[in-house]
DRENGU-536321 format. One line per field, with one value per residue: z, y, x of N, C-alpha, C in turn; residue in one letter. Coordinates in Angstrom, 2 decimals, decimal comma. Layout:
nc3: [Z / ...]
nc2: [Y / ...]
nc1: [X / ...]
cac3: [Z / ...]
cac2: [Y / ...]
cac1: [X / ...]
cc3: [Z / ...]
cc2: [Y / ...]
cc1: [X / ...]
res: [A / ...]
# end
This chain:
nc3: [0,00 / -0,65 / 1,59 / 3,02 / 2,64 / 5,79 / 5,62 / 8,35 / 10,95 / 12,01 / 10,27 / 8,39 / 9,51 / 9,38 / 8,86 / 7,56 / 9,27 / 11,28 / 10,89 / 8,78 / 6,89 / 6,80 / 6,07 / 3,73 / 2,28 / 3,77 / 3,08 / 0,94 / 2,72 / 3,87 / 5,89 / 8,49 / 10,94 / 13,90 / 17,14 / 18,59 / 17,34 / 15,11 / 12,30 / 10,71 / 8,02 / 6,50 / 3,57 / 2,81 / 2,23 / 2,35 / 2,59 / 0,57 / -1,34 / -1,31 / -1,26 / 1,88 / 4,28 / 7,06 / 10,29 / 11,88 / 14,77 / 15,73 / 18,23 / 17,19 / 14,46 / 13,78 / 15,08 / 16,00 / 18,09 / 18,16 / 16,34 / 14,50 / 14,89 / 13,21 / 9,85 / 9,45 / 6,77 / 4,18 / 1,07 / -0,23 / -0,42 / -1,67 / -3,58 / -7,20 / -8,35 / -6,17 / -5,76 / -5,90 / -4,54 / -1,72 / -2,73 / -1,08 / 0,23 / 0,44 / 2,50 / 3,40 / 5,42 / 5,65 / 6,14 / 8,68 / 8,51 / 7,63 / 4,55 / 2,21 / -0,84 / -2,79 / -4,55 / -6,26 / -7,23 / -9,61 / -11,76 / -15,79 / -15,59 / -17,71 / -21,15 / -23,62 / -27,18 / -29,77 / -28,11 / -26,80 / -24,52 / -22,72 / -23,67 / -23,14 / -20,68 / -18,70 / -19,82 / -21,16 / -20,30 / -20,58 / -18,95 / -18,52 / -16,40 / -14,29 / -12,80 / -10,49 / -8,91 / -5,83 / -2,81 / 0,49 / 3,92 / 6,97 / 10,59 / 12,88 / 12,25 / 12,98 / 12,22 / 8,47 / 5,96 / 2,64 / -0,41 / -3,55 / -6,21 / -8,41 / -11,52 / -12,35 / -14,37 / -16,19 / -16,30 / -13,68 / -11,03 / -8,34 / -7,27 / -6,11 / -3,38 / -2,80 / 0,04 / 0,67 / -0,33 / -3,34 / -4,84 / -3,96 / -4,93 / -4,74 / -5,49 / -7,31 / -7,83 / -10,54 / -12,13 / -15,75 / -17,26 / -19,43 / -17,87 / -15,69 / -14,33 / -13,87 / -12,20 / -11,00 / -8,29 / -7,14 / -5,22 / -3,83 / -5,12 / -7,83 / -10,33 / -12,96 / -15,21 / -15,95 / -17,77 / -18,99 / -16,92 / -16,49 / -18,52 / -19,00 / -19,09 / -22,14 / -22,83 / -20,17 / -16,59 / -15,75 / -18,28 / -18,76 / -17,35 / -14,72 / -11,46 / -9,27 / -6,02 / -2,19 / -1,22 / 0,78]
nc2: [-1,19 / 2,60 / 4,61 / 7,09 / 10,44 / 12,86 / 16,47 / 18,51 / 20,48 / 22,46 / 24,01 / 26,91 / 25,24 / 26,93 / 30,36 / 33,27 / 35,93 / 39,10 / 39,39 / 40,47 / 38,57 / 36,79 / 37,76 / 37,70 / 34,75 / 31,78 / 28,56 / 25,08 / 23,05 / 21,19 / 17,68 / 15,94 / 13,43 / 14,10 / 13,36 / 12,95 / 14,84 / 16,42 / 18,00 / 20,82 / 21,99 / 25,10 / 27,19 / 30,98 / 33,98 / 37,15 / 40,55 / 41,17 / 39,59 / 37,59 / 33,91 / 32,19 / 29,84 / 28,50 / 27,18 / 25,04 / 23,67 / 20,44 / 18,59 / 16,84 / 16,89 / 18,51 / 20,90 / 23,81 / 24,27 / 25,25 / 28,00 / 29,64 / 32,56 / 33,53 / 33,27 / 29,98 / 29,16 / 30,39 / 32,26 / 31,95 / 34,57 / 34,23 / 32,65 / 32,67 / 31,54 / 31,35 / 33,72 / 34,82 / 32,81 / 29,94 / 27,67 / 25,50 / 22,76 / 19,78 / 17,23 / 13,76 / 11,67 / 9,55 / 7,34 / 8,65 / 11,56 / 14,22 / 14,84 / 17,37 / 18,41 / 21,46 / 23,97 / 25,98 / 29,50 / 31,65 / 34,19 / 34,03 / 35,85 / 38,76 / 38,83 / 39,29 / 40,45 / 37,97 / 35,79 / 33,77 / 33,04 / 29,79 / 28,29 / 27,84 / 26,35 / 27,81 / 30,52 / 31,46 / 33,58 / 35,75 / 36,30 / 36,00 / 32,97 / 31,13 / 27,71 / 26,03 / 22,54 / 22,26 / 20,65 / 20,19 / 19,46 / 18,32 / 17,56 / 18,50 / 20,32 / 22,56 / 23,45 / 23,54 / 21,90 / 22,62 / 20,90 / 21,54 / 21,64 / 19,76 / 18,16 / 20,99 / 22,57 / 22,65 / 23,66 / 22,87 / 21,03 / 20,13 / 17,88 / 14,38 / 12,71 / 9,08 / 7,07 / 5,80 / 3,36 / 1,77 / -1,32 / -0,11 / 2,47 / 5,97 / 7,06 / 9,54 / 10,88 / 13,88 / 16,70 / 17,70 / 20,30 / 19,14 / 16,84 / 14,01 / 12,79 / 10,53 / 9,81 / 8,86 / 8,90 / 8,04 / 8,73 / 11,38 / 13,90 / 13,27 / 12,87 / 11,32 / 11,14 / 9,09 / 9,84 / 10,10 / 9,26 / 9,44 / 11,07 / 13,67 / 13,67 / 13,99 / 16,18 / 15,96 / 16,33 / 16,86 / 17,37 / 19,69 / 19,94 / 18,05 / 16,68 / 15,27 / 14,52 / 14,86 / 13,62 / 11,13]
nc1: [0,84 / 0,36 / 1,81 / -0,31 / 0,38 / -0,02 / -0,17 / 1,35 / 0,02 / 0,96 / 2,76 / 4,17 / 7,52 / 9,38 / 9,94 / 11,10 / 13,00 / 13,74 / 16,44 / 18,99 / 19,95 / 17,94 / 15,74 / 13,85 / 13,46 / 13,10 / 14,41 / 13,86 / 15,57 / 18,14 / 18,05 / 19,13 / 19,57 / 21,73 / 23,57 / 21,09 / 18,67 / 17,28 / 18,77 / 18,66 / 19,92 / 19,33 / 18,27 / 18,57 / 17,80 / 18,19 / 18,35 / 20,15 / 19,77 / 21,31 / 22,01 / 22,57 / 23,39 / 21,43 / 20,75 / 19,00 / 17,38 / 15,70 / 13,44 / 11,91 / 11,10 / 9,63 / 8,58 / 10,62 / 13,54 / 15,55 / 18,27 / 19,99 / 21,72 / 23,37 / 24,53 / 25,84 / 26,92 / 28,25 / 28,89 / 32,29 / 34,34 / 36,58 / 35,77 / 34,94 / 32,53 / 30,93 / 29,57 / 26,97 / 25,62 / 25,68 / 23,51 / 20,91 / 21,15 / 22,00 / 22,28 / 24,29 / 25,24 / 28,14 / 30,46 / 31,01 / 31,45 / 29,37 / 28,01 / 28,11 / 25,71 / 25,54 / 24,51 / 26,31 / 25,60 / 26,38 / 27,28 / 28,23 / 31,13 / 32,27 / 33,27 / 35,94 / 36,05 / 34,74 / 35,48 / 32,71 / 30,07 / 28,96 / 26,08 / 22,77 / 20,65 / 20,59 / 20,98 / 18,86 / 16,71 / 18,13 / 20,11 / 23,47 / 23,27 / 25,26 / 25,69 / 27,32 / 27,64 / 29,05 / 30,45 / 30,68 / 31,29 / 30,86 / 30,99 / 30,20 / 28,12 / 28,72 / 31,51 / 32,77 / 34,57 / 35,21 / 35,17 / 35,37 / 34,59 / 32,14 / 32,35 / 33,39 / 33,40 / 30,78 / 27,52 / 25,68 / 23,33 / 21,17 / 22,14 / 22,59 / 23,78 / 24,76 / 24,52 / 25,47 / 28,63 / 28,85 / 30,42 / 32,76 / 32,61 / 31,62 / 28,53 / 26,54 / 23,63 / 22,16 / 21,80 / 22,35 / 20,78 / 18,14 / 17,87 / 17,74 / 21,54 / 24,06 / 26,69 / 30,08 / 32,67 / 36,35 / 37,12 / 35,49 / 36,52 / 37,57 / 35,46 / 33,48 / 31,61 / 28,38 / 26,25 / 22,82 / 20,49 / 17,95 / 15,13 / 13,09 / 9,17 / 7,57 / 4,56 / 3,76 / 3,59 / 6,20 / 7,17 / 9,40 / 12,02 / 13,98 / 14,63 / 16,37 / 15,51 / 15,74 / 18,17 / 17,60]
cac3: [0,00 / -0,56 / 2,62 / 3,05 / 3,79 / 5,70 / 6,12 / 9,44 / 10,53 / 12,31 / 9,23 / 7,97 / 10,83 / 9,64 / 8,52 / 7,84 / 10,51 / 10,75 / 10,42 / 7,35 / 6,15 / 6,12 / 5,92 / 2,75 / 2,16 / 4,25 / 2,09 / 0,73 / 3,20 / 3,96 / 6,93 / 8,95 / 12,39 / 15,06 / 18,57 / 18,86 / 16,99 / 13,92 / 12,31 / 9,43 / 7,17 / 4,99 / 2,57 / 3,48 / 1,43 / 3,03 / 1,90 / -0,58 / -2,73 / -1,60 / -0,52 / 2,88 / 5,10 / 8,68 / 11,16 / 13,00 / 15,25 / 16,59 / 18,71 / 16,76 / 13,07 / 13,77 / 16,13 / 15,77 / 19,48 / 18,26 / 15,71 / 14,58 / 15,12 / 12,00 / 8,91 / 9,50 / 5,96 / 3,20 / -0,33 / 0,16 / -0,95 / -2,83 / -5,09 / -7,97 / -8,70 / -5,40 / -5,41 / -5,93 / -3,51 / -2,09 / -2,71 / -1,57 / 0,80 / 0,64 / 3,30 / 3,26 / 6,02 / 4,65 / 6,92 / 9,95 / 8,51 / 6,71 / 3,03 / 1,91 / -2,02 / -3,14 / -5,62 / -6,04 / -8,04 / -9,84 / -13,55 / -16,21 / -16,18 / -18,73 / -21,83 / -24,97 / -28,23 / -30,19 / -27,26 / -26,44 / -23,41 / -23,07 / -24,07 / -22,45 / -20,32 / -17,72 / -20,31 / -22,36 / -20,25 / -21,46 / -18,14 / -18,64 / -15,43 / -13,98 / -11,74 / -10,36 / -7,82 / -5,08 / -2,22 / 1,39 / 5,04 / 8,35 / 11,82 / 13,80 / 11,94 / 13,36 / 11,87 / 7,35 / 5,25 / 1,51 / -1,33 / -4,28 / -7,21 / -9,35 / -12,73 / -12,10 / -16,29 / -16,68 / -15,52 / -13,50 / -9,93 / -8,20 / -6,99 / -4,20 / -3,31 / -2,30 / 1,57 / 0,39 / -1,72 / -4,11 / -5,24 / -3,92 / -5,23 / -4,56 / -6,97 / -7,53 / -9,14 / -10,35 / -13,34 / -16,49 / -17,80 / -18,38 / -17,76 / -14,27 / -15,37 / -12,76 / -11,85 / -9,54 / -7,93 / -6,29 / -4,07 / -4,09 / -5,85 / -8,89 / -11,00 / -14,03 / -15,68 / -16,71 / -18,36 / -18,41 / -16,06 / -16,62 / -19,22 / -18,48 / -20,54 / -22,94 / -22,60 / -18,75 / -15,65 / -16,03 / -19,28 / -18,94 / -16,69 / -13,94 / -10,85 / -7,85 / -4,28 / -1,62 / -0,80 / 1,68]
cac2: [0,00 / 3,96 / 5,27 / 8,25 / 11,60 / 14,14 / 17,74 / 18,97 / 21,03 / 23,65 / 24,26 / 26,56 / 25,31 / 28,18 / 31,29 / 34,74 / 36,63 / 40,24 / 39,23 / 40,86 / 37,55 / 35,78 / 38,64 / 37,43 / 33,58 / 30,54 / 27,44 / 24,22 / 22,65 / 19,62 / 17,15 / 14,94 / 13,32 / 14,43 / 14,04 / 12,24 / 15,51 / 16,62 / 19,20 / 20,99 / 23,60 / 25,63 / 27,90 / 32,01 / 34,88 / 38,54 / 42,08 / 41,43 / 38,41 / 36,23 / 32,65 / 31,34 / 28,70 / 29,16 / 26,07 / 25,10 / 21,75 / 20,20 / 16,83 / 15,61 / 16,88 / 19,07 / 21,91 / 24,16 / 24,66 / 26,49 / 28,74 / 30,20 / 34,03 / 34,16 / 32,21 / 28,93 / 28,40 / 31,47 / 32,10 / 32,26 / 35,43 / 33,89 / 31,98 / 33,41 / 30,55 / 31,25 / 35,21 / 34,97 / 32,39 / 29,02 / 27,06 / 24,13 / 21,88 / 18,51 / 16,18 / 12,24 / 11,03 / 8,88 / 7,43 / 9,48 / 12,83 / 14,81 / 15,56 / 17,96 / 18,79 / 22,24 / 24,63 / 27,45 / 30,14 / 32,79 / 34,54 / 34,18 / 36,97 / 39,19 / 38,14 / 39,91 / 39,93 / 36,73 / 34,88 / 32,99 / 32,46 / 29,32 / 28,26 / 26,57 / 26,75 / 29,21 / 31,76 / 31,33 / 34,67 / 37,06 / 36,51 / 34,77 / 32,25 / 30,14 / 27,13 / 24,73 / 21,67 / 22,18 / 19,37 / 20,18 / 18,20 / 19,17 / 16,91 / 18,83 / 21,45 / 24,05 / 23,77 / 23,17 / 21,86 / 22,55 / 19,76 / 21,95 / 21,71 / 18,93 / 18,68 / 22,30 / 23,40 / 22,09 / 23,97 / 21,44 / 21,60 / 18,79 / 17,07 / 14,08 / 11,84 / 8,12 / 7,25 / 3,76 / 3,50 / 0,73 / -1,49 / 0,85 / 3,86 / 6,70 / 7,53 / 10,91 / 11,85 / 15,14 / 17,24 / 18,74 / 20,49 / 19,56 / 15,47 / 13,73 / 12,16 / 9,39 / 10,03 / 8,37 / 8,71 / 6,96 / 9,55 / 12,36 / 14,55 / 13,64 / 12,73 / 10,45 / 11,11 / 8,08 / 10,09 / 10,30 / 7,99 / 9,87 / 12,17 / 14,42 / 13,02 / 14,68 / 16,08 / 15,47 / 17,34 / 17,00 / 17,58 / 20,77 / 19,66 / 16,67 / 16,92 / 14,27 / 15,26 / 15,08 / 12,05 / 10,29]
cac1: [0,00 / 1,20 / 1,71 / -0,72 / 0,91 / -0,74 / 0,75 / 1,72 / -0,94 / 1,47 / 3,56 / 5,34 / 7,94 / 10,39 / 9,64 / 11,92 / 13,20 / 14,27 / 17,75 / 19,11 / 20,70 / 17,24 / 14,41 / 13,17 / 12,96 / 14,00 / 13,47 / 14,90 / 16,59 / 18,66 / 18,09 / 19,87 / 19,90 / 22,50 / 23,25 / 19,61 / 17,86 / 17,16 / 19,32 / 18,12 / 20,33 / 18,37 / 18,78 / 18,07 / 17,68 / 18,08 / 17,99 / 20,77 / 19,58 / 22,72 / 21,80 / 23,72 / 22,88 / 20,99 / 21,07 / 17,95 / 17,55 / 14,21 / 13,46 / 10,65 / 11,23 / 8,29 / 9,05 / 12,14 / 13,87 / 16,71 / 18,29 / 21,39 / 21,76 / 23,77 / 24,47 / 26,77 / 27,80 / 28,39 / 29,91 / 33,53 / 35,34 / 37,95 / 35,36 / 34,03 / 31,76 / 29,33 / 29,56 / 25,47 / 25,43 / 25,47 / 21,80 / 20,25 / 21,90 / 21,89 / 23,03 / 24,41 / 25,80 / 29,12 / 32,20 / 31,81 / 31,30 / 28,03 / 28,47 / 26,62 / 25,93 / 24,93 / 24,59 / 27,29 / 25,48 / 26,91 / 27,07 / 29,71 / 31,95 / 31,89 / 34,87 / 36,05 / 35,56 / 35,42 / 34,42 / 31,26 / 28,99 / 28,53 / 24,70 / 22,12 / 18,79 / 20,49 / 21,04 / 17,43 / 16,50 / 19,43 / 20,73 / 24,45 / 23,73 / 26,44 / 25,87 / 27,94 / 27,63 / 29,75 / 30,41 / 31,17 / 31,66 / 30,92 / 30,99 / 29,71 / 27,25 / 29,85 / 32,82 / 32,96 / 34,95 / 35,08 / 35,65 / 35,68 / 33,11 / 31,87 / 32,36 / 33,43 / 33,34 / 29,42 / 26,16 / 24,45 / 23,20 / 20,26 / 22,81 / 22,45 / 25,29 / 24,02 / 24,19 / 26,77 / 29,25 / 28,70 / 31,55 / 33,88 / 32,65 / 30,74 / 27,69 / 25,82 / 22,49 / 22,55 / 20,91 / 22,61 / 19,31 / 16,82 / 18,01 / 18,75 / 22,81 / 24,24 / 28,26 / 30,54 / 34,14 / 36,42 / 37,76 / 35,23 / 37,56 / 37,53 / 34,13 / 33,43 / 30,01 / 28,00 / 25,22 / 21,79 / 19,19 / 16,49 / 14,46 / 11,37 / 7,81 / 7,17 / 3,28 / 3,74 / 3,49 / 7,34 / 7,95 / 10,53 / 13,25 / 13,66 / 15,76 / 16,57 / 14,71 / 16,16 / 19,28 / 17,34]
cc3: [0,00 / 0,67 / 2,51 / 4,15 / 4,22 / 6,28 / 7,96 / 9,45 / 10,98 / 11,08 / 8,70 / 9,74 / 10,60 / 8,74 / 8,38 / 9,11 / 10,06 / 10,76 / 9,09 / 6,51 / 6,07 / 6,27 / 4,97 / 2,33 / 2,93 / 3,58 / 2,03 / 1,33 / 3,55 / 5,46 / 7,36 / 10,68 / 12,95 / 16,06 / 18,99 / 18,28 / 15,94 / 13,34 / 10,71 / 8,86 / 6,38 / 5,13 / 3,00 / 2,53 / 2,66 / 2,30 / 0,77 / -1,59 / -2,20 / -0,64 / 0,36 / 3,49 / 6,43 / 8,89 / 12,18 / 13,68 / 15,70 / 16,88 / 18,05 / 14,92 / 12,67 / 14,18 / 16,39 / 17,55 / 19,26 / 16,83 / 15,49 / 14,37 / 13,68 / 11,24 / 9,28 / 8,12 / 4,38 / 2,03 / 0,20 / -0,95 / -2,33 / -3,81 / -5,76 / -8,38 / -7,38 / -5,19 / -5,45 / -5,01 / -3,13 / -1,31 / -2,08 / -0,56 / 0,72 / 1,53 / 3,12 / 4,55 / 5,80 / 5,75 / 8,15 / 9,51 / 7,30 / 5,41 / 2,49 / 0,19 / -1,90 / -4,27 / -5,90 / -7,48 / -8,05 / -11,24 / -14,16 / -16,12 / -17,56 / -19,84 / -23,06 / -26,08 / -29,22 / -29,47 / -27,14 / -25,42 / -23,43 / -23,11 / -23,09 / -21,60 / -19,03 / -18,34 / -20,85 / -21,51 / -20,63 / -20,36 / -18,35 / -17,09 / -15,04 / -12,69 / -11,74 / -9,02 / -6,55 / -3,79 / -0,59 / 2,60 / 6,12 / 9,58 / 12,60 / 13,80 / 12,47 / 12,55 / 9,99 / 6,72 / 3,76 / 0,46 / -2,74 / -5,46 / -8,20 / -10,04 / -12,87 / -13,78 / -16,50 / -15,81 / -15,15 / -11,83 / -9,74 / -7,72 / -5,26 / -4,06 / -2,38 / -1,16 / 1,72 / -0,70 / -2,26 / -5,34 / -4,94 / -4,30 / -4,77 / -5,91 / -6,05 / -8,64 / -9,39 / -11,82 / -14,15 / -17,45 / -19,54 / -17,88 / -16,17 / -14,93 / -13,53 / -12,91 / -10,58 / -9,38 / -7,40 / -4,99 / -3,16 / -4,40 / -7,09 / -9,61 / -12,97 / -14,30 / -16,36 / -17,79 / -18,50 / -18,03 / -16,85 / -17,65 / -18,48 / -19,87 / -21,28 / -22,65 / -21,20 / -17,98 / -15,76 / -17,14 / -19,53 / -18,34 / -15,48 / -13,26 / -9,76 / -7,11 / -3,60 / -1,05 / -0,12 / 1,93]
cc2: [1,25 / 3,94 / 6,39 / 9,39 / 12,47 / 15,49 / 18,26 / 20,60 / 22,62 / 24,10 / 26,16 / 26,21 / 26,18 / 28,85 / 32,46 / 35,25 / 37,74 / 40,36 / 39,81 / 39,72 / 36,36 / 36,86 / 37,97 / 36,49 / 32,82 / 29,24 / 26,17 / 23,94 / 20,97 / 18,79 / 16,18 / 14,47 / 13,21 / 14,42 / 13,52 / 13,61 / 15,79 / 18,07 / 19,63 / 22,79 / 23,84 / 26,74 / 29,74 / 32,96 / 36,26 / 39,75 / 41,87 / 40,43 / 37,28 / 35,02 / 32,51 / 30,56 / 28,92 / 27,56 / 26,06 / 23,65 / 21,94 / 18,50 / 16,11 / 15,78 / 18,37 / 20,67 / 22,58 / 24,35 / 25,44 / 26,82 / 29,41 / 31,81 / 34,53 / 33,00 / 31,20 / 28,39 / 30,04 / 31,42 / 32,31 / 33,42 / 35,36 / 33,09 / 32,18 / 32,78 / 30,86 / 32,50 / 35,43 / 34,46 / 30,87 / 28,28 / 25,67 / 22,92 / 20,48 / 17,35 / 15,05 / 12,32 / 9,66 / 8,93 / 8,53 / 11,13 / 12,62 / 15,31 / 16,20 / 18,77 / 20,09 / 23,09 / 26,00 / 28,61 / 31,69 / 33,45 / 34,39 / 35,44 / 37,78 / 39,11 / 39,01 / 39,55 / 38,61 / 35,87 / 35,04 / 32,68 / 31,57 / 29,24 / 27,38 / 26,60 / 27,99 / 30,83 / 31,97 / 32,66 / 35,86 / 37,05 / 35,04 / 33,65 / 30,78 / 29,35 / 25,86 / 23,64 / 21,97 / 20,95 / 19,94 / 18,96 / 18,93 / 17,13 / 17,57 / 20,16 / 22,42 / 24,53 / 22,68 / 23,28 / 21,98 / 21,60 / 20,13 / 21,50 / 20,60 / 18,87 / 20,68 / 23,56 / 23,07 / 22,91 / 22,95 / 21,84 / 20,11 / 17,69 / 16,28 / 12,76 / 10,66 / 7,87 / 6,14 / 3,92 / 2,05 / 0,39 / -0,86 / 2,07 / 4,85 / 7,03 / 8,90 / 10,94 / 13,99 / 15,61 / 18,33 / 19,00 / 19,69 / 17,08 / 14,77 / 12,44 / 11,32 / 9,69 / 9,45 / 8,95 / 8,05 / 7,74 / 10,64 / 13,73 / 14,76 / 12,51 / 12,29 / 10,64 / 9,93 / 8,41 / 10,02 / 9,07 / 8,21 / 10,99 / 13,14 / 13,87 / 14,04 / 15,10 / 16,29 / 16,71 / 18,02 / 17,01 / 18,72 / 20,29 / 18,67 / 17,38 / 15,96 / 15,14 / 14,85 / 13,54 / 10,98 / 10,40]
cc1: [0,88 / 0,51 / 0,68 / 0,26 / -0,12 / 0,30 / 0,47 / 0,87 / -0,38 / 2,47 / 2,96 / 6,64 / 9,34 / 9,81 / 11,07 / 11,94 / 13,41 / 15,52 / 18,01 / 19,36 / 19,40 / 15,92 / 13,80 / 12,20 / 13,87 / 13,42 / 14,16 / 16,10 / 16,77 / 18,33 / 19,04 / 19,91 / 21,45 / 22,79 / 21,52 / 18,43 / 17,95 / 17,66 / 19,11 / 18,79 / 19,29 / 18,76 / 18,11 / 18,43 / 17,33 / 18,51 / 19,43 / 20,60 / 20,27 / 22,28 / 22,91 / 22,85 / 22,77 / 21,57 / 20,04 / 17,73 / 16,00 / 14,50 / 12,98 / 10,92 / 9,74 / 8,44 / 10,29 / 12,64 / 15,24 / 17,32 / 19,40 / 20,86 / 22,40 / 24,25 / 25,86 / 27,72 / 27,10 / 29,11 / 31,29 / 33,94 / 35,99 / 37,20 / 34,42 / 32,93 / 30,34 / 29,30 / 27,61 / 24,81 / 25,18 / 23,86 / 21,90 / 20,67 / 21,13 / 22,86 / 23,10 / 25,60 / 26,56 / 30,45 / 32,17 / 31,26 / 29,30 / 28,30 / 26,94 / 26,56 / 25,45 / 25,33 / 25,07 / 26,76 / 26,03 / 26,51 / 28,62 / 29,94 / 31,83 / 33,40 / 34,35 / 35,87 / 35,94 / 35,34 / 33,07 / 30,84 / 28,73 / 26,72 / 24,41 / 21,07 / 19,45 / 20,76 / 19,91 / 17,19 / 17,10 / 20,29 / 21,80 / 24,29 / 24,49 / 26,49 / 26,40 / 27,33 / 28,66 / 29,45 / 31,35 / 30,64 / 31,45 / 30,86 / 30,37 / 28,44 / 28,01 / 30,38 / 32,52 / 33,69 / 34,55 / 35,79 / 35,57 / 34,23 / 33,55 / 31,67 / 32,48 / 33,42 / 32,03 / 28,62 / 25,79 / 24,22 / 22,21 / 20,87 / 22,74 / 23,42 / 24,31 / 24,77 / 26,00 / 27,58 / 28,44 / 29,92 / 32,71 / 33,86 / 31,84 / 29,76 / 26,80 / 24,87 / 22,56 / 22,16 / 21,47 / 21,48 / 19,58 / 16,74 / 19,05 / 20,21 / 23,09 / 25,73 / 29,06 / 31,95 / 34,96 / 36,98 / 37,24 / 35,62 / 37,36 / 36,49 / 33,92 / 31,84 / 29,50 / 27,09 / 23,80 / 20,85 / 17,98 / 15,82 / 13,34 / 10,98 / 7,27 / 5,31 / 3,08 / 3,86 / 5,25 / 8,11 / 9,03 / 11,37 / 12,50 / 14,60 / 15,62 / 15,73 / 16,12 / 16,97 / 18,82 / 15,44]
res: [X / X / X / X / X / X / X / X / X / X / X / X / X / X / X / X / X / X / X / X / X / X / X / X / X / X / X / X / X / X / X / X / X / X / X / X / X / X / X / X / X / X / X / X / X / X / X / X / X / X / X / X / X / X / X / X / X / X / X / X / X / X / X / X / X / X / X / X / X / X / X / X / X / X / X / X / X / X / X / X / X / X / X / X / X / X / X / X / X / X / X / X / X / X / X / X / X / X / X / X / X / X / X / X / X / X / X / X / X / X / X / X / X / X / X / X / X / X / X / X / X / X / X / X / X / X / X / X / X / X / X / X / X / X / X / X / X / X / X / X / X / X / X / X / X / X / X / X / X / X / X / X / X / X / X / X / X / X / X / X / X / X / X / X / X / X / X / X / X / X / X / X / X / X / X / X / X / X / X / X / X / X / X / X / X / X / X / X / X / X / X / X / X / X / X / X / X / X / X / X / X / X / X / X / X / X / X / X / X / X / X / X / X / X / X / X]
# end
C-alpha cells in the first residue's frame, strides 16, 4: 500500500526573521539526524539576494527549538563561482562525517571579443547564469569543510550523493538540464560522468526539466 501523507498542521515550521541575512525567504533545506535531533540547514535569502545557510535543530522533526543568530555556511570570498550564492543543501551522512551537495550560483563573467557564453537553459532569459555543484563536510554542523566543485566546467546543480558506496565507489544523481545524469568517484575529488538515467515526458506534468529530491 502507498503510505498516506498528511501535512503537518502547524507548518510553515520556519519562517523569515528580521535578520538581514534571512528577511526574505528561508526554504529548501537539507536534513539529517544528530546528537539524537534533527538538524536541518536551509537555505536564506536577506535584503541582498545572496543565498547562505541558517542552522535550526528540533526533537521531533516538527518543532524548531533552536536557531542560529547568523548564517553557518556562506559564499567564500575567494570563489568566484558562489559570489550569488550558495543554494540548496543537501546532506548524506558517509564514513563518519556529513556531506553535503549544493549549488554554487553565480554569472559568467563578462569576456572579450570573439568569445562565447557558453549556451544553455540558464542563459534562455538574457541573463548569462552560472551554476555549479559544489560538495562540502561538516561533523559537527559548526565547523565546514570545503571539497571543491563537481564537474566544475558544466552547468548542472540537483545534486544528491548516495548514503553507500557501491563497489567501492561513490555515486551521484545530479541534473545537467533539463536530464537527471548518474556520476561516480572513487575519491570524491575527482568525478566520471555516466550520463543520463532519466528524461522528463514529454506532454507530462514534467515535461521541462527533472531533478533528484532530496538524498534520503
Amino acid at each position: 500500500m502507498t503510505p498516506k501523507l498528511r501535512r503537518y498542521e502547524g507548518n510553515p515550521i520556519l519562517t523569515p526573521t528580521s535578520r538581514w541575512w534571512e528577511a526574505r525567504w528561508v526554504f529548501n533545506c537539507g536534513a539529517a539526524i544528530y546528537q539524537g535531533k534533527v538538524y536541518l540547514l536551509y537555505r536564506a535569502q536577506g535584503l541582498d539576494f545572496i543565498s547562505r545557510w541558517g542552522l535550526a535543530t528540533s526533537d521531533d522533526g516538527l518543532r524548531i527549538v533552536s536557531r542560529s543568530q547568523h548564517p553557518v555556511f556562506e559564499p567564500a570570498a575567494h570563489l568566484d563561482q558562489e559570489r550569488l550564492g550558495c543554494e540548496d543543501p543537501r546532506i548524506t551522512p558517509l564514513g563518519g562525517r556529513f556531506y553535503i551537495t549544493y549549488t554554487a550560483a553565480s554569472v559568467y563573467p563578462a569576456i572579450g571579443p570573439g568569445r562565447r557564453r557558453p549556451s544553455g537553459a540558464f542563459s534562455r532569459e538574457g541573463v548569462p547564469w552560472r551554476v555549479r555543484i559544489g560538495l562540502a563536510s561538516t561533523r559537527n554542523f559548526r565547523t565546514f569543510r570545503r571539497h571543491g566543485f563537481i564537474f566544475p566546467k558544466v552547468d548542472d546543480k540537483d545534486a544528491a550523493l548516495f548514503p553507500e558506496k557501491i563497489d567501492g565507489r561513490y555515486y551521484l544523481l545530479h541534473r545537467i538540464y533539463p536530464d537527471i545524469h548518474l556520476a561516480y568517484s572513487e575519491d570524491l575529488r575527482h568525478w566520471r560522468n555516466l550520463g543520463v538515467l532519466m528524461k522528463p515526458r514529454p506532454g507530462m506534468w514534467d515535461s521541462e526539466r527533472i531533478g533528484a529530491g532530496a538524498p534520503q
